[in-house]
VOGU-3710 file (C-alpha; in Angstrom, 3 decimals, decimal comma):
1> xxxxxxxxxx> -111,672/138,944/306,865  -112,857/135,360/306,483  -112,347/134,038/302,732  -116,180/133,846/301,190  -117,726/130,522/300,664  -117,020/131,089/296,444  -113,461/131,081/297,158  -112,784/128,392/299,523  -112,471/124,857/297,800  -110,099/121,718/297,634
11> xxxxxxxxxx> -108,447/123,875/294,493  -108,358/127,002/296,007  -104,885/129,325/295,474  -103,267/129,170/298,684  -99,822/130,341/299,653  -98,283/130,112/302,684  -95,432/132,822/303,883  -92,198/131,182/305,468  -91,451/127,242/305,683  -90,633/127,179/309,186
21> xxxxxxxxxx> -92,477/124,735/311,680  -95,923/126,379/311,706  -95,911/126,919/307,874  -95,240/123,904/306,938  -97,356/122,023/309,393  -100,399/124,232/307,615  -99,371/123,027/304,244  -98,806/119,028/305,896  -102,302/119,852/306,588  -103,826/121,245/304,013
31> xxxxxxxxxx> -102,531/118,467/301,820  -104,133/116,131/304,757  -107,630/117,671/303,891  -107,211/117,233/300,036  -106,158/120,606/299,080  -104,774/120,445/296,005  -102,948/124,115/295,276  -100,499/124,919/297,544  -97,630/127,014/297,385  -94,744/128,141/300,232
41> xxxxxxxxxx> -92,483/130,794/299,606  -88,993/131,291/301,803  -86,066/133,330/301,437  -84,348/130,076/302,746  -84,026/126,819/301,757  -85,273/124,086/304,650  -84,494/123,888/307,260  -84,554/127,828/306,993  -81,671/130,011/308,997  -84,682/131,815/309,862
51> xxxxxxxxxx> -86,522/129,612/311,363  -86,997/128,626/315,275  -87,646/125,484/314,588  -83,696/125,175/312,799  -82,394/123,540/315,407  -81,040/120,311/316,743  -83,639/119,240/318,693  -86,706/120,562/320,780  -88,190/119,788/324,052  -91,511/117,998/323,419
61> xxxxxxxxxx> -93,312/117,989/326,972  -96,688/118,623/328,366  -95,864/120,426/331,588  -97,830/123,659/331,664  -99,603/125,554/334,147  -102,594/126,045/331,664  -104,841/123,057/330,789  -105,890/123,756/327,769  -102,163/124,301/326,264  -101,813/120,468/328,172
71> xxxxxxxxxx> -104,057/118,698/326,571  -102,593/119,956/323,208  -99,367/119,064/324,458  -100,464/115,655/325,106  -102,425/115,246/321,700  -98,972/116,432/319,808  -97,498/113,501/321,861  -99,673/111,097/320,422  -98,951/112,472/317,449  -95,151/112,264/317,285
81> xxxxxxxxxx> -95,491/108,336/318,561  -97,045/107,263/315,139  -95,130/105,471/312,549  -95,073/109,168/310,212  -93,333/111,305/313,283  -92,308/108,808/315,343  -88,440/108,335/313,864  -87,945/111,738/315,015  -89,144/111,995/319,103  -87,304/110,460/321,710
91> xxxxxxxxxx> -89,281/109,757/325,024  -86,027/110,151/327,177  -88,323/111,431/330,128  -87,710/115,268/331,055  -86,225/116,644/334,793  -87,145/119,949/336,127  -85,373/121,333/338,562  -83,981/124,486/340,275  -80,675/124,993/341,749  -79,561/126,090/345,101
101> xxxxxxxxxx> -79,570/129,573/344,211  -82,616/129,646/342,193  -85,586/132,484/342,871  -88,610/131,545/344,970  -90,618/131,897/341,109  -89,017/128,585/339,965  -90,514/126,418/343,046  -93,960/128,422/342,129  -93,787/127,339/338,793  -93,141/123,950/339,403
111> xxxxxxxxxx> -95,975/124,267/341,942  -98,584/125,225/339,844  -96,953/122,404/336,698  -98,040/119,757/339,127  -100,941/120,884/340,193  -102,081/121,079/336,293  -101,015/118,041/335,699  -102,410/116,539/339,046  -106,248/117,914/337,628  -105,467/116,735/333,954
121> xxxxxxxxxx> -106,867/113,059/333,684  -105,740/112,259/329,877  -102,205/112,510/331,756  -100,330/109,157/331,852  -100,526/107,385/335,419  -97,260/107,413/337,141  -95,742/110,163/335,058  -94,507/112,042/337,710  -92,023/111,579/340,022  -90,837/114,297/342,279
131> xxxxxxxxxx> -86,951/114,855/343,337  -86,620/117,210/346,358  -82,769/116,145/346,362  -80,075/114,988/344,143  -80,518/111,486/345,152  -83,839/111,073/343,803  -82,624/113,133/340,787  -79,505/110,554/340,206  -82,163/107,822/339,875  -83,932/109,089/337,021
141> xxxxxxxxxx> -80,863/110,613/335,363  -77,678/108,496/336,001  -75,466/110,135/333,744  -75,038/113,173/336,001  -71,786/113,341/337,905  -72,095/116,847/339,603  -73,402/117,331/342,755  -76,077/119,050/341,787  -76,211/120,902/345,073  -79,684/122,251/346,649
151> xxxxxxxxxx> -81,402/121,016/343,370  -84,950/120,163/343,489  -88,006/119,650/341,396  -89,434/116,165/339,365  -89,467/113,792/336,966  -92,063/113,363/333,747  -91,065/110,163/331,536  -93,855/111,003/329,618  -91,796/113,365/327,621  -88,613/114,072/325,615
161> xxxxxxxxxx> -87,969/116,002/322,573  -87,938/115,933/318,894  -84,743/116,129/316,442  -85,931/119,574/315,109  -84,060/120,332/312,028  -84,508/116,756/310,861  -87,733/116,946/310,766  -88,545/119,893/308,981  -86,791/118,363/306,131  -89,040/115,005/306,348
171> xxxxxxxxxx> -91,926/117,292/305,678  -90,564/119,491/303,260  -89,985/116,133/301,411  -92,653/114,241/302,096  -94,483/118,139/300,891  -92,909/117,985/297,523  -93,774/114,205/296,683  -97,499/115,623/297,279  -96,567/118,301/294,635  -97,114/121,212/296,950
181> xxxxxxxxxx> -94,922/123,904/295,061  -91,424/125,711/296,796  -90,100/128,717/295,977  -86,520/130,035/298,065  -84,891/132,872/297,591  -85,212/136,437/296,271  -88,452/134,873/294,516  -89,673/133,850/298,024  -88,757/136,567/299,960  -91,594/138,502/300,870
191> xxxxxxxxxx> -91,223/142,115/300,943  -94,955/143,478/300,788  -98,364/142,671/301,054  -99,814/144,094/298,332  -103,321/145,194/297,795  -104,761/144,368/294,442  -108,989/145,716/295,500  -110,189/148,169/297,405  -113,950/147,431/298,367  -113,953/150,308/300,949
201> xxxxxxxxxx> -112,016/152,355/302,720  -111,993/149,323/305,353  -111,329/147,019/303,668  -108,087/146,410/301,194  -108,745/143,697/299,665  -107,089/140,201/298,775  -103,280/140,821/298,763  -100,955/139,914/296,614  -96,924/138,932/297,880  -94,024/140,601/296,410
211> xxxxxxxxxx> -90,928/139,238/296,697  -87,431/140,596/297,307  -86,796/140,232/293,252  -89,555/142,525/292,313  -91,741/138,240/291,833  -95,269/138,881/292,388  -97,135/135,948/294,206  -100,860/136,220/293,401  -103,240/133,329/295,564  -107,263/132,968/296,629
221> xxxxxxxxxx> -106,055/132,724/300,679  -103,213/133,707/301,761  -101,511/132,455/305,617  -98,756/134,491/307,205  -96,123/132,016/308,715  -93,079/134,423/309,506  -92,610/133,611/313,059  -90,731/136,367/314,641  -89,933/137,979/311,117  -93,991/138,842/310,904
231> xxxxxxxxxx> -94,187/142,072/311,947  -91,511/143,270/309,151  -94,079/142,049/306,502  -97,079/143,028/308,535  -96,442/145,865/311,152  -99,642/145,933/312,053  -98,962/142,942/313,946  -96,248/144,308/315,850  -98,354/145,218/318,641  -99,046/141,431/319,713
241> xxxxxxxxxx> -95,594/139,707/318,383  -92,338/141,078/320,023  -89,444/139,286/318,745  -87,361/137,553/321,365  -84,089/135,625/321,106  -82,475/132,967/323,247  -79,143/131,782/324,048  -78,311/128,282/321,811  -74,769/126,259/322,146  -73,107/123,282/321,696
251> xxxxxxxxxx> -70,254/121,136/323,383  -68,327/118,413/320,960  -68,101/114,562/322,304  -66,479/111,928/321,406  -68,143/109,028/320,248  -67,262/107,242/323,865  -68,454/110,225/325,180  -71,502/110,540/323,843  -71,935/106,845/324,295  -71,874/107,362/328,576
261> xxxxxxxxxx> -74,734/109,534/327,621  -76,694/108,042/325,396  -80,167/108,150/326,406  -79,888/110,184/329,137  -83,219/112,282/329,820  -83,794/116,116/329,117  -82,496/118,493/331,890  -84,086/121,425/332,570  -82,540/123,545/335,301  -85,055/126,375/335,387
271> xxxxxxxxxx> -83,041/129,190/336,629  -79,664/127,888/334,297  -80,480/126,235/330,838  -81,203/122,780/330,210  -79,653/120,576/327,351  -80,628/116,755/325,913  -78,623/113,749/325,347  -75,839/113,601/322,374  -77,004/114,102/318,856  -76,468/110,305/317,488
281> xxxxxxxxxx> -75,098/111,561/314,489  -72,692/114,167/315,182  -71,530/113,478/318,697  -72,734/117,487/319,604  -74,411/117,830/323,316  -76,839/121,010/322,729  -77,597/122,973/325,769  -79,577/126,363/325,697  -79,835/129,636/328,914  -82,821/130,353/330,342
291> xxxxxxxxxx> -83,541/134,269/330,862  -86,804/136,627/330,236  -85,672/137,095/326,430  -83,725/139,512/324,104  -85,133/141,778/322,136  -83,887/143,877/319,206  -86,095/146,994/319,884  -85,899/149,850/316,448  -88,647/152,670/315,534  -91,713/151,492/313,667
301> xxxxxxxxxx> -93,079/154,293/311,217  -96,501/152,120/311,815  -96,096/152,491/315,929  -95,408/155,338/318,145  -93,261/152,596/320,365  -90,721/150,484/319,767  -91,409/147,175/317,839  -88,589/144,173/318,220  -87,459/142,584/314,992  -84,774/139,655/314,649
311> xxxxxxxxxx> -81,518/141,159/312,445  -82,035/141,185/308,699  -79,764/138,456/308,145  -79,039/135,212/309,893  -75,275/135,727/309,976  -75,723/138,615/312,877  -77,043/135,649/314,926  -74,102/134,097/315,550  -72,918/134,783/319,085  -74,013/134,169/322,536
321> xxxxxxxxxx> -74,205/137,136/325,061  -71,037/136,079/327,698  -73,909/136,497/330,482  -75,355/133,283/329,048  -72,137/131,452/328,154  -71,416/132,324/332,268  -75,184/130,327/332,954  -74,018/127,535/330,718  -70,944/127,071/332,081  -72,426/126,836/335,415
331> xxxxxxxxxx> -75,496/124,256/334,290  -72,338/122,404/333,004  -70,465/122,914/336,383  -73,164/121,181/338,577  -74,746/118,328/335,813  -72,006/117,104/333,770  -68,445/118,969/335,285  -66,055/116,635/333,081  -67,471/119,311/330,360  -67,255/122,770/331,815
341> xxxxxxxxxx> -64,404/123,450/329,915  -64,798/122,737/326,385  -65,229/124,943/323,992  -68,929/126,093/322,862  -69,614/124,943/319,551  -72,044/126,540/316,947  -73,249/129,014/319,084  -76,212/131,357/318,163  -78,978/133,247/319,282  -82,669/131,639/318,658
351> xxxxxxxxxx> -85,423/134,266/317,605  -88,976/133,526/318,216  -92,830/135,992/318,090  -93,328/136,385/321,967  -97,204/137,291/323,149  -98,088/138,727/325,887  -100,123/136,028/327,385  -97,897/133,413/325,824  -101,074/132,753/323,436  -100,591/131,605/319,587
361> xxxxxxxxxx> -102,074/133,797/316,841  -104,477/132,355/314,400  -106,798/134,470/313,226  -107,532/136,768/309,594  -106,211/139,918/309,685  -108,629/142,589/310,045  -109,102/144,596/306,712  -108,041/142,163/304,858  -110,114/139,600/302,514  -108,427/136,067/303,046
371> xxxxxxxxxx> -105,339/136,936/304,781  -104,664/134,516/307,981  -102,087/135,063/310,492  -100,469/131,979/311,866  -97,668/132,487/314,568  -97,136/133,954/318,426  -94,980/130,649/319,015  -93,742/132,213/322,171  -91,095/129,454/322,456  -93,801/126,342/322,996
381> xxxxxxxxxx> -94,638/126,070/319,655  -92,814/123,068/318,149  -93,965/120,271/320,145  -96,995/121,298/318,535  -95,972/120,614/314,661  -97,223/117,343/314,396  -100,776/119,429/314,931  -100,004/122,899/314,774  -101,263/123,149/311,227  -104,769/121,421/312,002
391> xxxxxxxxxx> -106,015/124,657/313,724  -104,355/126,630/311,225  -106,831/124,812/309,174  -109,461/124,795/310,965  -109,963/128,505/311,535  -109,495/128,211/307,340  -112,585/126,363/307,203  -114,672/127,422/310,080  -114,463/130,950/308,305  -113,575/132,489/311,671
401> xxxxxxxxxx> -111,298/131,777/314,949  -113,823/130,749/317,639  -111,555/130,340/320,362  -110,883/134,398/322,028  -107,622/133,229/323,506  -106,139/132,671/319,701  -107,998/136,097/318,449  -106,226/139,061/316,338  -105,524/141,472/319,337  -104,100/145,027/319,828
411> xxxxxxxxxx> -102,589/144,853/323,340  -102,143/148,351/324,911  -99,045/147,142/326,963  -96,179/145,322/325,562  -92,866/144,272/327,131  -93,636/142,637/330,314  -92,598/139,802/331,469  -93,944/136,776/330,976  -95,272/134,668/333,764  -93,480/131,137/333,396
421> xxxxxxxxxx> -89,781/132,311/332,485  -87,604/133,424/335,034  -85,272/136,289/334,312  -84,996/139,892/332,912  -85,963/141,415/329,545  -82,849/142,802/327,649  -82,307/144,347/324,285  -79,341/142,672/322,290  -78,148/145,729/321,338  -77,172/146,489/325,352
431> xxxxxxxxxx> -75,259/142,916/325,868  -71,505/141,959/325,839  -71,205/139,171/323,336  -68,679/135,757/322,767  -66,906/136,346/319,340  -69,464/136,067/316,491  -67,164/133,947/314,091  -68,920/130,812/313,515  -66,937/128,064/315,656  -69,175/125,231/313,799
441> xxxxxxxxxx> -65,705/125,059/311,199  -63,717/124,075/314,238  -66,583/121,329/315,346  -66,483/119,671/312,177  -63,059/119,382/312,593  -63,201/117,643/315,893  -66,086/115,775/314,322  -63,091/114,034/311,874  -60,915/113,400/314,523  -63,586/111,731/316,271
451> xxx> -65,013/109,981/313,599  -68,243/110,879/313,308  -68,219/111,728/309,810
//
């Protein structure tokens, strides 16, 4: 339920669950609006292990088949180009393709991408430049020296990506000089919602947190920003969020290496992976399989059904199924083939809170006083951090979520797939994986030798 009007005010308790991207883009935002008493709690320090948004970088793009999620795209855009955001996006331009082999669904994605953007008129002009062959694609994106067989698709310069990690630090830190409080840890952990009221037998009440330590974090409003770790603190939102994980790895250059590549655009090879230019600062070339998802199903005493939950700890992320190592080897085979070799780097599987309809969450929980969920990322959510936390906000002050596609819902159906990715639903649990000993030791050793640090 809503938060009444005698407990919403610039000094209102608030406390926000998890410092990942959405979380802190509420608090960003809060503080934006003059509220004055915020507090996030982690079990992490940021850039959290357990957050998405820990990564390299991010593809920041808005290429959807929906509108509305376009025009938000676009707005985030603008947002990353000001002088706050802007040292972290790079508007290298952004190629989606297919290859030879790909499934007629790619082509009908792309299809119904263009025609989107075609009917969208805050789009740039001259955005979009199609590539039905590797010709066209080699003029765009020079750096590629594989033949790139049977690929096809276009061009959008009016995207790029974001350096991820990086920035989630800038706004922790630029959170803390605006005195919004941290707490990591077994202190921030949360373990339970607590109720502290019962007003009926509907309603429970504003909740208190409890922490991991036995810490008990008491607030006026409180905003769930777990991400794919939600439905362990609330189950009862384990009917719209299923955790789902994606393949993440990493190549080592050299610094003339990364050099040849330096500003080269994102590649997207819809059916493969896609990766981004060289990380400036560390030489590392990130690249990432596409595929319908993993999940990590396990009995919910809540649910009759499975729910999906990421591990418990970070460290059972490390690890790549060899299915996915075998789609990045081959994205590496027919872009960059002086690379197909090395070794994968830092390797790790990404964990985000899929929906259904691909829809974010932002709504109060029903029976609940003051408890908002923010999440349902469903792997398009960081683009959006620049403004994520505005309608986080908004639904804050507006009492109520007016828009039905962002609703609390109970979904009868779960597990299907999802219309724009392309490839099966798996559990982890039934994949072959690469060894799980972090190989980010070894990087850091080639990082000497290459002097990069």
């Amino acid at each position: 339920m809503a938060p009444s009007q005698d407990i919403l005010s610039k000094s209102s308790r608030i406390l926000i669950v998890g410092a990942g991207t959405v979380g802190l883009s509420a608090a960003f935002h809060l503080t934006e609006r003059g509220y004055t008493n915020v507090k996030v709690i982690d079990r992490d320090t940021v850039p959290s292990a357990y957050s998405a948004g820990n990564d390299l970088n991010k593809i920041v793009r808005a290429d959807y088949q929906d509108p509305f999620y376009a025009k938000l795209a676009l707005k985030a855009i603008s947002a990353w180009e000001t002088p706050f955001w802007s040292s972290f996006f790079r508007r290298t331009g952004y190629l989606v393709s297919a290859s030879g082999s790909a499934p007629e669904k790619a082509s009908v994605l792309s299809s119904k991408i263009l025609s989107c953007i075609n009917n969208q008129p805050d789009f740039p002009t001259d955005s979009i430049h199609l590539t039905p062959e590797s010709q066209s694609i080699r003029i765009h994106v020079p750096q590629l020296t594989g033949e790139i067989k049977g690929w096809s698709g276009y061009f959008n310069k009016h995207a790029g990506y974001a350096h991820a990690s990086a920035a989630l630090k800038m706004v922790y830190e630029e959170l803390a000089r605006r005195c919004v409080e941290f707490i990591f840890g077994e202190d921030g952990e949360a373990t339970e919602i607590e109720a502290i009221s019962t007003k009926s037998s509907f309603v429970r009440g504003t909740p208190n947190i409890r922490t991991r330590s036995g810490a008990i974090h008491t607030a006026d409003i409180v905003i769930l920003a777990l991400g794919a770790y939600t439905a362990q603190l609330l189950p009862a939102a384990g009917g719209q969020l299923t955790a789902k994980a994606w393949s993440v790895a990493h190549i080592q250059l050299t610094p003339e290496e990364a050099n040849q590549l330096a500003g080269m655009p994102v590649v997207n090879c819809q059916d493969l992976g896609f990766f981004f230019e060289p990380d400036p600062d560390t030489g590392l070339l990130k690249l990432a399989a596409h595929g319908g998802g993993y999940t990590n199903l396990g009995t919910s005493v809540f649910y009759k059904y499975e729910v999906s939950l990421p591990p418990p700890e970070a460290s059972q992320n490390r690890g790549i199924p060899v299915h996915d190592e075998s789609s990045i080897r081959q994205l590496l085979a027919e872009t960059l083939p002086q690379f197909q070799h090395r070794p994968l780097v830092d390797q790790f599987i990404c964990w985000c809170a899929d929906t259904e309809d691909s829809e974010y969450v932002i709504d109060f929980v029903p029976e609940w006083d003051n408890l908002l969920l923010a999440g349902g990322d469903s792997g398009h959510a960081f683009k959006m951090f620049p403004v994520f936390g505005e309608w986080v906000v908004d639904t804050l002050e507006q009492g109520c979520q007016d828009l039905e596609r962002w609703r609390w819902k109970n979904p009868e159906r779960r597990g299907s797939e999802i219309s724009w990715r392309i490839g099966d639903i798996r559990d982890i649990k039934d994949v072959k994986r690469s060894d799980k000993v972090d190989d980010f030791n070894r990087a850091a050793g080639s990082l000497k030798e290459a002097s990069w640090v």
